[in-house]
N, C-alpha and C positions, 0 to 999 in steps of 0.2 A: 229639334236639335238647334244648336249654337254654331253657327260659324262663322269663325272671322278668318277672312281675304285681303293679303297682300296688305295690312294694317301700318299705316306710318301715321306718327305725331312728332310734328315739330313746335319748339314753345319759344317764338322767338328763334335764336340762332343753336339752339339747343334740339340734337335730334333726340328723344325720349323711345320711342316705338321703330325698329324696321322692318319694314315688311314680315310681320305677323302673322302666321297661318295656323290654324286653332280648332279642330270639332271636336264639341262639346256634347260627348251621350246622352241621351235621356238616359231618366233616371238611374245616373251616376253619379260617385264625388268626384270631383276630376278637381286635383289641389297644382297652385302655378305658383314652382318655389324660384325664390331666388334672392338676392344680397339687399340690403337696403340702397332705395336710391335707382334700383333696376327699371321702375316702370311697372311692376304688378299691380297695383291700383290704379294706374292709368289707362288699364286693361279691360279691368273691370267697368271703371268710370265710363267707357266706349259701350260696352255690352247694354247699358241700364240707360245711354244716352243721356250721358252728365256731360261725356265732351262730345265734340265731332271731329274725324279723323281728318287729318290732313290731307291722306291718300286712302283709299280701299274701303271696305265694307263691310257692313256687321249684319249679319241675316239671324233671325230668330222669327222660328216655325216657320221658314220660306218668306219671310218678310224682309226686305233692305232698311231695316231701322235709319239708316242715312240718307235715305231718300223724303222720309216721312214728314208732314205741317209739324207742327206743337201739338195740337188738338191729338193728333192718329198718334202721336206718340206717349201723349198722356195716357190715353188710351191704352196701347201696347203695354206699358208701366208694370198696367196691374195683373200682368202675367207670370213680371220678374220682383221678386223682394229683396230688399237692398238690406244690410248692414256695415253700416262703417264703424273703421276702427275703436272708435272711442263710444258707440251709441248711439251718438246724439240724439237722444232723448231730450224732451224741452223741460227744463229744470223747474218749470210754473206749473206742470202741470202731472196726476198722482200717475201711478204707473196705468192703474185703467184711461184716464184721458189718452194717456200716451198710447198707447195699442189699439184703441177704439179710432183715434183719429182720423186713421185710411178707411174707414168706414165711414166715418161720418162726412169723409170729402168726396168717398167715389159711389156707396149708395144710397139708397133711399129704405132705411129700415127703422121699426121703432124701437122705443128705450128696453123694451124687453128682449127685441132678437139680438141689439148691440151689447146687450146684458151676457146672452147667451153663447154668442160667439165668444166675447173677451174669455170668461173663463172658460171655456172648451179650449181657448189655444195658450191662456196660462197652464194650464191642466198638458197641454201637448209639449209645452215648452220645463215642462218637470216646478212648474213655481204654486206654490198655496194661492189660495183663492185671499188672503191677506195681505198676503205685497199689494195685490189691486190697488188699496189705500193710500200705501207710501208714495214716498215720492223720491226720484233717482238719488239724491243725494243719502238716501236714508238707508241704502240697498250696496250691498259689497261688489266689489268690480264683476263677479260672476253672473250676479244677479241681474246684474247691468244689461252685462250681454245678455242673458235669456231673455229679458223684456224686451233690448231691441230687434230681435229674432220675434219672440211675439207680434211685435208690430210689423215686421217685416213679411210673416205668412198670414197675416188675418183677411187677407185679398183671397187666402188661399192660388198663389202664384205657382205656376209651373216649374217657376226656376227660382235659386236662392243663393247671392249672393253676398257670400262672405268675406271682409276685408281681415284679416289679420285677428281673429276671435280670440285665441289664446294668449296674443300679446298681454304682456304686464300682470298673468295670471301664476298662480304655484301652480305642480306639476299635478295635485287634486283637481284642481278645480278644472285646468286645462282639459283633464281625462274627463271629467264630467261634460263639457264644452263640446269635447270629441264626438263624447258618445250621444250626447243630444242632434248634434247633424247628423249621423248613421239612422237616429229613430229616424228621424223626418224625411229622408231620405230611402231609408226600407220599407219604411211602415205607412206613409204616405206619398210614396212615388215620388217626391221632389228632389230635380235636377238639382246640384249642389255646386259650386264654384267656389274654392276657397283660395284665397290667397295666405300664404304664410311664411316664412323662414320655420317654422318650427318642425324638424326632421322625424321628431320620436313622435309627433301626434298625425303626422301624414303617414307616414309608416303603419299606424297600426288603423286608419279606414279608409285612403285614398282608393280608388278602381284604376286612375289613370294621374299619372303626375308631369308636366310638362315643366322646363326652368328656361327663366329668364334670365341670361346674361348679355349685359351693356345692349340693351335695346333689341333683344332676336332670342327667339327660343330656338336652343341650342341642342336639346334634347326633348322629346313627347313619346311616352311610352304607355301601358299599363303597367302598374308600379311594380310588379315581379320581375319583367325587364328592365325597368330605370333603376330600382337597385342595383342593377348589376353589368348596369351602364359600362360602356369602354370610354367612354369621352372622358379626358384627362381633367374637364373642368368640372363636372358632376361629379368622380372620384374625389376630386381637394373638396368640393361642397360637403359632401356624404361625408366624408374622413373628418371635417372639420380642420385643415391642412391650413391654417392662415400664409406660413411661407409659401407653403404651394402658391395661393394665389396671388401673396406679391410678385411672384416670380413673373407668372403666368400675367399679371397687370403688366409689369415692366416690361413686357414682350422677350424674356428669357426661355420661356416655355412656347 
């Protein structure tokens, strides 16, 4: 399990995170919505140990990741798979280098097991054994995302997280998106962490949804109760209420 304790970030004079309190199911999707500019991906970025907290702590499998050298964390890494928002995939190189990578950094196997992995986890990530070839630029923003998901599980990692996947995608493609984290997640037991503003594609696989407004989660539920949330500020999010929440910005509400 995932948990994060009493979590602050400040950046500068700027507080981004307040005390943040977070447990994270195994093998759930547990999705953490909220406005842009909120802090969901500086949430994430703590869990994977891209930043370090200002205050409080991130335990994963009974581990204080904030306590941890570089080495024990590099280490712990390959538990969690990362995807960020736009890929980043390295444009030099074809979609198999790219996926094979984390293999080829963290073990020691030959060109035929690294052969055999990539396409087993193109094959799990729903892509032809032919993308392999291409290369990111040559592959539709969907495509994008499934290869940096690819790359992201070929550790085979206990947890998976995702920064904003369906961003910048049609409502196709996002439903495909969708339903590729529920495979990986049902069918291979991986912990799933998504971050998104996108309400129609957390609605139809979230377990558990938690939202982020102005630095504090304000609501955490299982998603059959956060639907049906009483918090006036989930209601205007859910509704789509834009005056609702200027109101509620300008301290009206």
């Amino acid at each position: 399990m995932i948990k994060i304790k009493r979590l602050k970030k400040v950046f500068g004079s700027k507080v981004v995170l307040k005390d943040i309190n977070l447990e994270i199911e195994d093998g759930k999707i547990t999705y953490i919505l909220g406005l842009s500019g909120q802090g969901k991906s500086t949430i994430i970025k703590h869990i994977v140990g891209l930043l370090k907290p200002t205050k409080g702590e991130i335990w994963v499998d009974n581990i204080n990741i904030t306590a941890l050298s570089q080495k024990e964390l590099f280490n712990l890494r390959k538990r969690i798979g990362f995807t960020f928002q736009e890929g980043a995939l390295f444009d030099s190189m074809t979609i198999f280098d790219n996926i094979a990578f984390p293999l080829v950094e963290h073990e020691k196997l030959t060109k035929k097991e690294i052969e055999k992995r990539v396409y087993e986890t193109l094959e799990m990530v729903g892509l032809e054994y032919r993308v392999s070839k291409l290369y990111p630029h040559e592959l539709s923003g969907g495509m994008r995302k499934r290869a940096a998901t690819a790359r992201a599980i070929i550790l085979k990692p206990k947890y998976v997280l995702y920064d904003e996947p369906t961003s910048g995608l049609d409502p196709i493609i996002s439903d495909k998106i969708t339903k590729m984290i529920e495979h990986l997640t049902r069918d291979f037991g991986i912990t799933s962490v998504v971050i998104s503003h996108d309400l129609k594609e957390t609605f139809k696989s979230a377990d558990f949804i938690a939202m982020l407004y102005k630095g504090e989660i304000i609501e955490s539920a299982p998603k059959e109760l956060f639907i049906n949330s009483k918090n006036y500020i989930v209601r205007a999010f859910i509704e789509g209420d834009s005056k609702k929440f200027e109101e509620i910005s300008k301290g009206s509400i």
